[in-house]
PALUMVO-499049 format. One line per 10 residues: number of its first residue (from 0); their letters; for each residue x, y, z of C-alpha. Coordinates in steps of 0.25 Angstrom, whole numbers, padded with zeros to 4 digits, always signed. Layout:
N
NUM) A) X Y Z  ... .
! end
This chain:
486
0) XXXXXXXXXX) +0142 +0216 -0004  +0144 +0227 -0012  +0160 +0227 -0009  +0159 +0213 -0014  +0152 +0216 -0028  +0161 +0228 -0029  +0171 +0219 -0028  +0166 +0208 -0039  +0165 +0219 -0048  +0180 +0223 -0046 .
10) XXXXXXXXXX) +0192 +0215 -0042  +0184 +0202 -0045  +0180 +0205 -0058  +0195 +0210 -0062  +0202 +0203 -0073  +0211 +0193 -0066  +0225 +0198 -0071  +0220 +0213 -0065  +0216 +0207 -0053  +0229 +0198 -0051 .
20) XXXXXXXXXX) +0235 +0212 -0055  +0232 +0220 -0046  +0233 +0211 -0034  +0247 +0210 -0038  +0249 +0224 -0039  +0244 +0227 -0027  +0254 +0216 -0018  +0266 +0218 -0029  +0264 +0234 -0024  +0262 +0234 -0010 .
30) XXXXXXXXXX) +0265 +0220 -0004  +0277 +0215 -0013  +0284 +0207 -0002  +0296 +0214 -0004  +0292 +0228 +0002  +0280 +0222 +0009  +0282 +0223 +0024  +0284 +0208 +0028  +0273 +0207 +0038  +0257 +0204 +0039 .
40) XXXXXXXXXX) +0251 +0209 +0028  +0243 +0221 +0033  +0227 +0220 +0033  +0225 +0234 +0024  +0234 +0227 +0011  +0226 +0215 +0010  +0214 +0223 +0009  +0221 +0228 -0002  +0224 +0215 -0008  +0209 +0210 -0005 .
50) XXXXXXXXXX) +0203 +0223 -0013  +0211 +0219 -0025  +0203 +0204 -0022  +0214 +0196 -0018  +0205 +0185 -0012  +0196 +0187 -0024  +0202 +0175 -0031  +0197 +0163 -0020  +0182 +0169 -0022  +0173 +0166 -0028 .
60) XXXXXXXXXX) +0166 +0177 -0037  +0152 +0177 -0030  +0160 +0182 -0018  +0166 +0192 -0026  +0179 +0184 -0029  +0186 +0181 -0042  +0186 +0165 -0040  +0199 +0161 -0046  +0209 +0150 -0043  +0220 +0157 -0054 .
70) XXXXXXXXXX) +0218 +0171 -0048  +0222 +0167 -0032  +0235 +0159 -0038  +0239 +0171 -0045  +0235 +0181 -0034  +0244 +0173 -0025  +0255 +0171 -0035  +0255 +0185 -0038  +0255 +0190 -0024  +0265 +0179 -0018 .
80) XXXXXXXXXX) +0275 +0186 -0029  +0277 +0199 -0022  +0273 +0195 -0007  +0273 +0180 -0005  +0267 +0182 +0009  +0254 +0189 +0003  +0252 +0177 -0007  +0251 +0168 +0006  +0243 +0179 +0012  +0233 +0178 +0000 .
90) XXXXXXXXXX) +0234 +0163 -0001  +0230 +0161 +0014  +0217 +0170 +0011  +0212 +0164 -0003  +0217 +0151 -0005  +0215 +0145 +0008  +0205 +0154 +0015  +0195 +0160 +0004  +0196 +0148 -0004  +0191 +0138 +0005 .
100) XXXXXXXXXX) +0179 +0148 +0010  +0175 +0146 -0005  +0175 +0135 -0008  +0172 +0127 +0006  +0165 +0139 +0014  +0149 +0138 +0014  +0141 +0148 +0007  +0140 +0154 +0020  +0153 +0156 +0022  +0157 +0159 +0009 .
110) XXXXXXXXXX) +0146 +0170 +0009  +0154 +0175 +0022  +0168 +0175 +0020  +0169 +0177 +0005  +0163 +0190 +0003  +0171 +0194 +0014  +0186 +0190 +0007  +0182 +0196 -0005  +0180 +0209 -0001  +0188 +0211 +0014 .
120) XXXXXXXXXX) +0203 +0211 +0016  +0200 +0198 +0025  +0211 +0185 +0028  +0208 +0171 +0029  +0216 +0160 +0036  +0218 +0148 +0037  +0218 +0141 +0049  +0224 +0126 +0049  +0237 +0122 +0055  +0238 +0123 +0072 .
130) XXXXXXXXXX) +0249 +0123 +0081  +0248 +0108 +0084  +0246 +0101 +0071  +0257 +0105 +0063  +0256 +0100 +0047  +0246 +0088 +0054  +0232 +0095 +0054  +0225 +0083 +0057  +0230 +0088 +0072  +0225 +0100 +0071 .
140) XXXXXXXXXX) +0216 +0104 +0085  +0206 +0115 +0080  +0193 +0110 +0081  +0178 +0111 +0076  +0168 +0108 +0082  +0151 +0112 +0076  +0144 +0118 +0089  +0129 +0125 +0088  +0135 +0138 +0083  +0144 +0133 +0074 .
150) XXXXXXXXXX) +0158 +0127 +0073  +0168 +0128 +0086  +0183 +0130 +0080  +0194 +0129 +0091  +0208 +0127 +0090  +0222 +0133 +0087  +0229 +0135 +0073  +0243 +0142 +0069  +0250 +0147 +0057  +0238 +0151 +0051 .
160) XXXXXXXXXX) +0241 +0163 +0041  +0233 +0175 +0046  +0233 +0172 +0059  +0233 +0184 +0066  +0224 +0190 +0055  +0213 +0183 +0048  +0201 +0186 +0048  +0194 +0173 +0043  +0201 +0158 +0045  +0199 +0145 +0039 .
170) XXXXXXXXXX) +0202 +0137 +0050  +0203 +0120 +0051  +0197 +0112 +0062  +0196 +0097 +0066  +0183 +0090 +0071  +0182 +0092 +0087  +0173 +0079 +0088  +0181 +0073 +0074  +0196 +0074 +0072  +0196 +0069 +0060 .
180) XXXXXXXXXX) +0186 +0080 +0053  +0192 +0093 +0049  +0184 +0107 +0045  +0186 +0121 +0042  +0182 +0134 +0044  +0180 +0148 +0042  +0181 +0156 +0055  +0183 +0172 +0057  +0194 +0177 +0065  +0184 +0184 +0076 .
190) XXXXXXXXXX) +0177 +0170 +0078  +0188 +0164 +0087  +0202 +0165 +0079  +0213 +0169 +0089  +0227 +0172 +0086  +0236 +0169 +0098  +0249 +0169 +0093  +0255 +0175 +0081  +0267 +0168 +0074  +0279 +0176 +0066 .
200) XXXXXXXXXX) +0282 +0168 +0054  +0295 +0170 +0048  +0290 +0173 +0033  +0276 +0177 +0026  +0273 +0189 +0036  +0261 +0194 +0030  +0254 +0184 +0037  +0253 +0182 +0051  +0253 +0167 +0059  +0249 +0163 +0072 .
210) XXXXXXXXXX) +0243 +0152 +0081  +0228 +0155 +0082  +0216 +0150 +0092  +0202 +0148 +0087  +0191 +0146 +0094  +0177 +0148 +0087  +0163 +0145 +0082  +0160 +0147 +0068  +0146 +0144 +0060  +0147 +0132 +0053 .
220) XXXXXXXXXX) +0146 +0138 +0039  +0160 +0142 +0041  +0166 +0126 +0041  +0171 +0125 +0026  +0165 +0113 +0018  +0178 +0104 +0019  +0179 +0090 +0019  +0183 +0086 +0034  +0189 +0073 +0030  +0204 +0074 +0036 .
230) XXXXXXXXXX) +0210 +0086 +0032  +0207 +0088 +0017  +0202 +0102 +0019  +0216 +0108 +0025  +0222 +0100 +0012  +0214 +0107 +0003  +0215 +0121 +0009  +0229 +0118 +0009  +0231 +0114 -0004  +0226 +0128 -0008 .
240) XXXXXXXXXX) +0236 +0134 -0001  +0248 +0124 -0006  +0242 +0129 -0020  +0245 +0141 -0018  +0258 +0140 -0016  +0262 +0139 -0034  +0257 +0154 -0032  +0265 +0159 -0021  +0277 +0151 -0025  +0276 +0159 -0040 .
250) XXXXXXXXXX) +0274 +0171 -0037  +0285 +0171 -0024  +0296 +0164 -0033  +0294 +0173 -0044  +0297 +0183 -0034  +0309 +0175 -0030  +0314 +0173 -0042  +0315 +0189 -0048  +0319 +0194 -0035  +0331 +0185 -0034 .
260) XXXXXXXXXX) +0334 +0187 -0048  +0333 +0200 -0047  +0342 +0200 -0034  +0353 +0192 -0041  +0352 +0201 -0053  +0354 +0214 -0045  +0365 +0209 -0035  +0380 +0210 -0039  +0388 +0199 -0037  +0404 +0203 -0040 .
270) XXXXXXXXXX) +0405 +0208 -0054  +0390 +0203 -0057  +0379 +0199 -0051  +0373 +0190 -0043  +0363 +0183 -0055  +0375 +0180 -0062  +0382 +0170 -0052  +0380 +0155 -0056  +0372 +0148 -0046  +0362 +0162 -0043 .
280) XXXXXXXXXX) +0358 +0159 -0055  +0355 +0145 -0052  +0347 +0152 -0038  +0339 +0160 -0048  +0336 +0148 -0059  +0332 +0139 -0047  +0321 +0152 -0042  +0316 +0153 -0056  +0314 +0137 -0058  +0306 +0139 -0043 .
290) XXXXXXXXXX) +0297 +0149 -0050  +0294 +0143 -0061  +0289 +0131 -0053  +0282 +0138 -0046  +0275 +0144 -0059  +0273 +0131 -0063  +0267 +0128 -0048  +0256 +0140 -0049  +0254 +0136 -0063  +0249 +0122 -0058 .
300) XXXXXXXXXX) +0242 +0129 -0047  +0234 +0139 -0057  +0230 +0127 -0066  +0230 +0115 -0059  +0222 +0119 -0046  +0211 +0127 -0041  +0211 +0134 -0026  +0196 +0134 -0028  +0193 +0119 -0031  +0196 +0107 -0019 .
310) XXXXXXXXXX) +0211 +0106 -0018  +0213 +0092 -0013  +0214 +0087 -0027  +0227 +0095 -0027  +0232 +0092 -0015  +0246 +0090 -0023  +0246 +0101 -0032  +0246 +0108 -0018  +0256 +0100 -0010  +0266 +0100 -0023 .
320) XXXXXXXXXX) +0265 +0114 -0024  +0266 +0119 -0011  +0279 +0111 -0008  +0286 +0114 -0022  +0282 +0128 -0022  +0285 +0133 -0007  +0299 +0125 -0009  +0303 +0134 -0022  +0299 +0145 -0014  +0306 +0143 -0002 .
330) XXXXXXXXXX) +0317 +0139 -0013  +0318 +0152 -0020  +0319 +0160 -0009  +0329 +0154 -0003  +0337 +0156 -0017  +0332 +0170 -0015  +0336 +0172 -0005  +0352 +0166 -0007  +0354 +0175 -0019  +0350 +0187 -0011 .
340) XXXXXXXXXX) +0362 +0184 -0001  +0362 +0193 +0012  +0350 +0201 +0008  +0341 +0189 +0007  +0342 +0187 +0021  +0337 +0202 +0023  +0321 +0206 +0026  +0317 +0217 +0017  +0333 +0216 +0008  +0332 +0227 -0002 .
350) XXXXXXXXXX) +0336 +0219 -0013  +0326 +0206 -0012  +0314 +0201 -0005  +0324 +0187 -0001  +0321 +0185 +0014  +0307 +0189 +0014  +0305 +0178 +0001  +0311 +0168 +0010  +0304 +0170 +0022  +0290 +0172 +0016 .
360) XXXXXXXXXX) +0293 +0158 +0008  +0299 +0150 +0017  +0284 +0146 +0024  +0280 +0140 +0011  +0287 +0126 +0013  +0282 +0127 +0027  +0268 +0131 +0030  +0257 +0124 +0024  +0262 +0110 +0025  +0276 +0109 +0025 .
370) XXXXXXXXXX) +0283 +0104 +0010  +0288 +0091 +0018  +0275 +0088 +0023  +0268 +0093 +0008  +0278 +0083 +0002  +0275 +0071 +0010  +0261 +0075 +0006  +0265 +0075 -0010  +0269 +0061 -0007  +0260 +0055 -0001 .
380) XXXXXXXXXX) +0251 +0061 -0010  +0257 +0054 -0022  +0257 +0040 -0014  +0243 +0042 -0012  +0240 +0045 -0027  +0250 +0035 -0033  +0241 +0023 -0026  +0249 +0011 -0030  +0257 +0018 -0040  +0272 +0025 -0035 .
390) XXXXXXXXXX) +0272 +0039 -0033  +0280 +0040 -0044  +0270 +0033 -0054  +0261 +0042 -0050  +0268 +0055 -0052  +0271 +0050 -0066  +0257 +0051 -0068  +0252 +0061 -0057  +0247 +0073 -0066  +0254 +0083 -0056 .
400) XXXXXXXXXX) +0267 +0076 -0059  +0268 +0068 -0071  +0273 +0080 -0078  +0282 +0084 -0070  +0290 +0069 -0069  +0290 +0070 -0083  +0301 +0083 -0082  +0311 +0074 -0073  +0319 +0063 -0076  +0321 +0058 -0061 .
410) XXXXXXXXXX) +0320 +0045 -0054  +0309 +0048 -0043  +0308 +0033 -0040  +0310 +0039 -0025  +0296 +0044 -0026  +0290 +0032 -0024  +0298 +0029 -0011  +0289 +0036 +0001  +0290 +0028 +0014  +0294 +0039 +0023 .
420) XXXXXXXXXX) +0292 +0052 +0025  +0304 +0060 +0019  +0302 +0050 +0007  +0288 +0056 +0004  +0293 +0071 +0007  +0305 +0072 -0003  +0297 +0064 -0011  +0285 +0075 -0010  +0296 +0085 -0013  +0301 +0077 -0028 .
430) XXXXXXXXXX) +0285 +0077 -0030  +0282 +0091 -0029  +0293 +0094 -0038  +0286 +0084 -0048  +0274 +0093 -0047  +0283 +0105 -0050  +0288 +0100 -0062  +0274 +0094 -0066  +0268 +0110 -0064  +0282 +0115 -0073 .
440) XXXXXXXXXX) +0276 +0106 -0084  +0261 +0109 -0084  +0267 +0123 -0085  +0274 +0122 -0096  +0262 +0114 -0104  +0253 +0129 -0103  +0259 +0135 -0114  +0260 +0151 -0116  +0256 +0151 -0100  +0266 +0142 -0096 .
450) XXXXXXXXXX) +0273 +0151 -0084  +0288 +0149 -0086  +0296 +0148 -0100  +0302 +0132 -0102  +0316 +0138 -0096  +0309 +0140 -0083  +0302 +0126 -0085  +0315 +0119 -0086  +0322 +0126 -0076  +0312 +0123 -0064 .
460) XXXXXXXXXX) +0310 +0108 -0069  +0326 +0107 -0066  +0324 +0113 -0055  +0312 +0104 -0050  +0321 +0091 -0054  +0331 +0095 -0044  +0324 +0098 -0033  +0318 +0082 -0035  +0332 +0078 -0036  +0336 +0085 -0025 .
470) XXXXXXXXXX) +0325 +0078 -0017  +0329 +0066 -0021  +0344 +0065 -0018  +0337 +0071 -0004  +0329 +0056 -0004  +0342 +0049 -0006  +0348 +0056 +0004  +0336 +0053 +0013  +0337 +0037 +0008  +0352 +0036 +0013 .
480) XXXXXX) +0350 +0042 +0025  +0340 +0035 +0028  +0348 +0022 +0025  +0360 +0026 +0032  +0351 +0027 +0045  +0345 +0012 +0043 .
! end
């Protein structure tokens, strides 16, 4: 008890923009990814990073935390800029472990598990997807079942972040006598978590992936206080981590952005250099218009939403974001990775950071919910909210893109057109960037703390506009091929 008061008294009590500072300093120093051995992030530097109170931000103060929603996003931004793989790694720990022992744990767990992240170089994971279910949780086979001692958990996941090396896990389950009733629960490592496999992922290598057995009895103030009806827990934890991309997009292609133009400053190219070729300066105009949408994204994030409050409510703030921001991401490294020629293609290249940018980012369109799947979702979102209006009507009034339609002058008449599949996916895509442009516009309305000069503004709204109409000539194509089979 006395380490936690000394630490209320301390980093819990710092002035935010010390705090952010010198959790900054610290990974800018000794983690930046570009000198950071790419490999799982040792045990002994994130005890460093938890003794400047990185998972201070998701707790509330009586545990000795700091309590802010503003902090975490800008913990994660700032950190994602000089090591992208530890602003995952933080993510995991805070956004989708701490913070649902907050705000769905009981007071018994709360007063267990809190405490303990506050002060202890501890990781939490998140334990969801399983080898046989695939994006369709509804199939997932672990099971709960309540016995005299507590709750019986058995079952298999996989791809679970941490999984050779968490010490606590949030791990989903499914009604052994009621398939159709889901729960969730807080379960230690030592209780019956076995790793039996460990998986080598091709990108974010500070964090190990594996397949996992379970197989314990937990008491039952360790079942969160989640609705069980269908599977509108996961969507909530999920959203928080979906959120959470605007953050790691920002601070990533900022990063991006200055190292590539940095590289195509510094490399000669005949009597020149290579900045001052025609179409590199189109490469890098097209990385600065993705950073500032991604500025516009995190600005959204920061103003618009709350990790702390129920997520449901933005359930396509987090689906728009997540498949627009990992697409620019994966879009700028690739970029980056062009204009660093040979060297790009090299680990540890002396003159840029290109392959390990691409490798580290490349997940983000995958993992999570893969973007097709996310814009189906966006979709049939919008049908679903649109009752018996079109989909297009209801953007024109839909608060998270009416603003954004305003800034085109495009016939999206298509929009309304959603009778198959790959209609409501490229349809999802057109939608997202809707959002984009509708975050580019609430920026610009905040006056001196707008985040990006009216340049920057126009250059990622042209930018937005054709990647729409790139989708749509993609839906024509579709059309007539589809008429040519008949």
């Amino acid at each position: 008890m006395e380490a936690i008061l000394t630490l209320k008294n301390t980093t819990a009590s710092l002035e935010k923009e010390t705090y952010l500072s010198q959790i900054e300093t610290l990974v800018k120093d000794n983690y930046n990814s570009a000198t950071f051995p790419n490999k799982s992030f040792p045990r002994q530097d994130w005890e460093k990073l938890t003794e400047k109170g990185i998972m201070l931000s998701m707790i509330p103060k009586e545990f000795g935390g700091r309590d802010s929603h503003e902090e975490l996003c800008d913990i994660i931004e700032r950190i994602s800029r000089h090591n992208l793989p530890l602003g995952m790694y933080t993510m995991i720990i805070t956004a989708l472990f701490v913070r649902n022992v907050t705000k769905y744990g009981s007071d018994e767990l709360k007063n267990e598990v809190l405490p303990k992240f506050s002060n202890e170089a501890l990781i939490g994971g998140f334990a969801l997807t399983e080898p046989h279910c695939g994006s369709n949780l509804a199939k997932m086979t672990t099971t709960f079942e309540k016995t005299e001692k507590g709750y019986h958990l058995k079952g298999e996941k996989h791809w679970q972040a941490f999984s050779l090396t968490a010490d606590w896990w949030l791990v989903a389950a499914k009604n052994i006598m009621d398939k159709k009733e889901f729960a969730y629960f807080i379960v230690q490592r030592n209780e019956g978590w076995k790793t039996v496999e460990e998986y080598k992922a091709i990108g974010l290598k500070a964090i190990d992936y594996g397949r996992s057995t379970i197989d314990a009895v937990i008491p039952e103030y360790r079942k969160l206080n989640v609705t069980s009806e269908k599977l509108l827990g996961a969507i909530d934890f999920l959203c928080a981590s979906r959120l959470s991309m605007a953050a790691m997009a920002t601070g990533f292609i900022s990063r991006v952005y200055k190292e590539a133009k940095d590289r195509a400053q510094q490399r000669p190219m005949g009597n020149g250099k290579l900045s001052e070729v025609g179409y590199v300066k189109y490469k890098l105009k097209l990385i600065a218009a993705n950073k500032t949408i991604a500025q516009a994204l995190f600005t959204h994030l920061k103003t618009k939403n709350d990790f702390r409050a129920d997520l449901l409510n933005n359930f396509f703030d987090a689906q728009a974001i997540k498949v627009l921001a990992t697409d620019k991401m994966l879009e700028s490294a690739l970029n980056y990775q062009q204009l660093c020629g040979g060297e790009g293609y090299r680990y540890n290249a002396p003159s840029n950071n290109s392959a390990y940018a691409l490798l580290d980012s490349r997940v983000y369109t995958i993992f999570d919910g893969t973007n097709d799947l996310l814009s189906q979702q966006i979709t049939e979102y919008c049908i679903q909210e649109a009752k018996d209006k079109s989909v297009l009507d209801f953007l024109k009034e839909y608060d998270r893109t009416r603003q954004g339609l305003d800034l085109i002058n495009i016939d999206l008449t298509v929009l309304n057109h959603n009778q198959t599949q790959e209609e409501k996916v490229m349809n999802g895509q057109i939608i997202s960037r809707i959002f984009g442009l509708n975050c580019l516009a609430e920026a610009t309305q905040m006056g001196n703390k707008k985040p990006f000069e009216y340049g920057d503004f126009r250059n990622a709204v042209l930018f937005l506009t054709a990647d729409i109409k790139k989708t749509l000539s993609e839906i024509e194509i579709l059309q007539n091929n589809c008429l040519s089979c008949m």
